[in-house]
C-alpha positions in Angstrom: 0.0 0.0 0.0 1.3 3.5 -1.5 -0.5 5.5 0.8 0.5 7.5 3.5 -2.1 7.1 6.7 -3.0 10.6 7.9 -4.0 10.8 11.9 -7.2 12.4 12.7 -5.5 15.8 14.1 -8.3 16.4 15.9 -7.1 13.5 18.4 -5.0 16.1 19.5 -7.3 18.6 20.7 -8.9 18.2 24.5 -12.6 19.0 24.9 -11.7 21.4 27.0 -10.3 23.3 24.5 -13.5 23.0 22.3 -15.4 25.4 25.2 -14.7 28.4 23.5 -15.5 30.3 20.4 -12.0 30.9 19.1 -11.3 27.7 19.4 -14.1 26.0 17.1 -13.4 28.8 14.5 -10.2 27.3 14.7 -11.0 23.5 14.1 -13.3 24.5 11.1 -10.4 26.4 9.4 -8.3 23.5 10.2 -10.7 21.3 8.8 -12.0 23.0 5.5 -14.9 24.5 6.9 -14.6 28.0 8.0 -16.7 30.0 10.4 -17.4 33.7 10.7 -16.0 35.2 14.0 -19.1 35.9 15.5 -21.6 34.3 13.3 -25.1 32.5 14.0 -23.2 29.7 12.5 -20.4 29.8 14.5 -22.8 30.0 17.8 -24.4 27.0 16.8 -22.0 24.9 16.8 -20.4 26.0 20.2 -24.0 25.4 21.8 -24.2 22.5 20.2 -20.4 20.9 21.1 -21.8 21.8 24.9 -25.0 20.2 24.4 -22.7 16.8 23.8 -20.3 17.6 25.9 -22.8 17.7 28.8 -24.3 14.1 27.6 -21.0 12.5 28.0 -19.6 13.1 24.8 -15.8 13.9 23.9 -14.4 15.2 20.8 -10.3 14.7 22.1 -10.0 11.5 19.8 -13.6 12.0 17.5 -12.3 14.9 14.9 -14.9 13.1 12.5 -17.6 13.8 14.6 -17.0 17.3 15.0 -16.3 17.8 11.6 -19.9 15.9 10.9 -21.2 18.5 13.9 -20.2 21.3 11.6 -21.5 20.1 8.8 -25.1 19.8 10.2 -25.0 23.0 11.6 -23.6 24.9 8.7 -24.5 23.8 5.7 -27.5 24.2 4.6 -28.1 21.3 2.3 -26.9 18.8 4.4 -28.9 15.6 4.1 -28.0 12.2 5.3 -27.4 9.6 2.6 -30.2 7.0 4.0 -33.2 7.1 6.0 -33.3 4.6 8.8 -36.5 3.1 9.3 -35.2 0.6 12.0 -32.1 -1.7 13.1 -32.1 -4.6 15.8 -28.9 -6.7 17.4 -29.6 -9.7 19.3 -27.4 -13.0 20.5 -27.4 -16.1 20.3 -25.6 -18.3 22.7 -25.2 -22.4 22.1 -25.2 -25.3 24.4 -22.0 -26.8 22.7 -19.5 -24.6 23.3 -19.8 -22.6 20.3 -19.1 -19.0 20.7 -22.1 -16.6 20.8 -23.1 -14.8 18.1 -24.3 -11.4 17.8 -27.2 -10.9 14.5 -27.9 -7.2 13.2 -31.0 -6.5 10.7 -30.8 -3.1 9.4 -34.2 -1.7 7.5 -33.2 1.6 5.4 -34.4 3.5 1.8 -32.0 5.6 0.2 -34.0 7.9 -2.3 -37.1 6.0 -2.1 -36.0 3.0 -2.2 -36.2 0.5 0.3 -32.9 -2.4 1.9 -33.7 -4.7 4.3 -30.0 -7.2 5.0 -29.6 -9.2 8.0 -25.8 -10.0 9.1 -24.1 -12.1 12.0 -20.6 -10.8 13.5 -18.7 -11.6 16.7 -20.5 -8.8 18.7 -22.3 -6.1 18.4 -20.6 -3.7 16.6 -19.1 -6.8 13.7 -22.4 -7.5 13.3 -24.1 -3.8 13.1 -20.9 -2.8 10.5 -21.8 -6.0 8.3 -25.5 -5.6 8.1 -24.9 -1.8 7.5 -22.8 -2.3 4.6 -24.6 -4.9 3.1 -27.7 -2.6 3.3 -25.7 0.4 1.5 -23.0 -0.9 -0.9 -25.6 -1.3 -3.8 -26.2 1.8 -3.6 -22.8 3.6 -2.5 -19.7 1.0 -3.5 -17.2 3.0 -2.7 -17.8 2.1 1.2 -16.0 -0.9 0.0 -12.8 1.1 0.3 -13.4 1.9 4.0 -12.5 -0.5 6.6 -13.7 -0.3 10.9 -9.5 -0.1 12.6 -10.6 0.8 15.9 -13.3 0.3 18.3 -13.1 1.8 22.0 -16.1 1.6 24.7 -16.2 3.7 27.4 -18.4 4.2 31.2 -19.0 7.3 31.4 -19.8 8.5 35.2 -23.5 9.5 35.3 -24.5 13.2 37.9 -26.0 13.2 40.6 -28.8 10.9 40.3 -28.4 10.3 36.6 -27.3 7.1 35.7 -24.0 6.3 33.7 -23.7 5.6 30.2 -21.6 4.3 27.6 -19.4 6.1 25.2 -18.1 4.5 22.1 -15.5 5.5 19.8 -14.8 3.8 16.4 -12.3 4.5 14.0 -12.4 4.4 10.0 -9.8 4.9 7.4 -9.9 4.7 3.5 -6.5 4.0 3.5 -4.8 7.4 3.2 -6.9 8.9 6.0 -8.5 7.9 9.7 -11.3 9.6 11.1 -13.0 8.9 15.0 -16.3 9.2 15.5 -18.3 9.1 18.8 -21.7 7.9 20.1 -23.0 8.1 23.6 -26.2 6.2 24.9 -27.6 4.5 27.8 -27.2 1.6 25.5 -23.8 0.5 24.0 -25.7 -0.9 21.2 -27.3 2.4 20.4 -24.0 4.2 21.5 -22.0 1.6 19.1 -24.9 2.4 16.2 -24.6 6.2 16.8 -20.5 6.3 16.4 -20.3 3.6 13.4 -23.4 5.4 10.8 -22.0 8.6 12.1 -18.1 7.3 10.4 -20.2 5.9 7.7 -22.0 9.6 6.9 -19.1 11.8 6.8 -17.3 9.2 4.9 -20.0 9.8 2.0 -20.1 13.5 3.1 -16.5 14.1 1.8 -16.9 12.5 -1.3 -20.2 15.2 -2.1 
C-alpha cells in the first residue's frame, strides 16, 4: 500500500479546549470548513459541542464527529445519505460450546427505495458494521474502500442521580486517512450504532 495514513489531528485537541468560540473557528479552518467570527453559525456549533459535551460526549480523539457537527450546523443542504426506518442486534448463545453470536438486521431507503439485510458478526458492533454495509453498498460502492480499525467503549460517570452511560468511539480509514467518531447512549448498542453510521455519513459527506 502506497498511501500515506494521515491521523485524525483532531485527536489532538482536549474538549476542554472545544469550550470556547475561538477555538471552534479554529477547528473548522483546520478542517476545511470556516466559520465567521461571531456568526449564528459559529454560535451554533459551540452550543451544540456543549449540548454533547454535557451528555458524555468527547471530541479529544472523534475529529470526524465534530467535523460531521459542523457540517449539520452549517450547511445548509446537508442531508444524510439514508433514512433509517429501523435496526435490531440480538445473541445467540449455544449449548456446545460454540461461541455466541451477535445478528444485526438493518431496515433503510436511500431515495425512495427500500434495503432490508440481516448480518451475523462476533459482537455487536461486527455484526451492526456487516448488516450496514450490506444494506448500502448497492447503492454507495465506494464504502468498500473503508475499513472499521478501531473500536473503543467507554463508562462514562453519570450526575447526581443520573445514571451512567456508555461512550463509544470507532475509528475508519480509506487508507490514506483515519477519522474517530463518537456515540454516547444509555445503550452500548445504540451508542455503538450512533458512532459507526455517524463514520459511515461523513465518509460519504466528503466525497459530495
Amino acid at each position: 500500500n502506497t498511501h500515506t495514513h494521515q491521523t485524525d489531528q483532531s485527536s489532538f485537541i482536549l474538549v476542554s479546549e472545544l469550550s470556547g468560540q475561538s477555538n471552534i473557528l479554529m477547528k473548522a479552518e483546520e478542517l476545511g470548513l470556516p466559520l465567521g467570527k461571531g456568526s449564528p453559525e459559529a454560535a451554533a456549533v459551540l452550543k451544540r459541542v456543549k449540548e454533547l459535551e454535557k451528555e458524555g460526549y468527547s471530541f479529544e480523539a472523534a475529529g470526524g464527529s465534530l467535523e460531521l457537527l459542523i457540517r449539520r450546523e452549517t450547511e445548509p443542504d446537508y442531508t444524510k445519505p439514508w433514512k433509517l426506518n429501523e435496526y435490531h442486534c440480538s445473541f445467540r448463545q449455544y449449548r456446545d460450546g460454540h461461541p455466541p453470536v451477535c445478528e444485526a438486521t438493518v431496515k433503510l431507503e436511500v431515495d425512495g427505495q427500500a434495503e432490508y439485510t440481516a448480518a451475523e458478526g462476533s459482537g455487536v458492533v461486527n455484526a451492526l458494521d456487516k448488516a450496514l454495509r450490506k444494506a448500502l453498498t448497492p447503492f454507495f460502492p465506494e464504502i468498500e474502500g473503508v475499513a472499521l480499525i478501531d473500536y473503543k467503549v467507554r463508562i462514562v460517570d453519570g450526575h447526581a442521580a443520573t445514571a451512567a452511560k456508555t461512550r463509544v468511539l470507532i475509528v475508519h480509514t480509506d487508507g490514506a486517512n483515519n477519522w474517530g467518531t463518537v456515540g454516547v447512549s444509555d445503550s452500548i448498542i445504540e451508542a455503538s450504532w450512533i458512532a459507526l453510521t455517524d463514520g459511515i455519513d461523513l465518509f460519504l459527506q466528503r466525497r459530495g
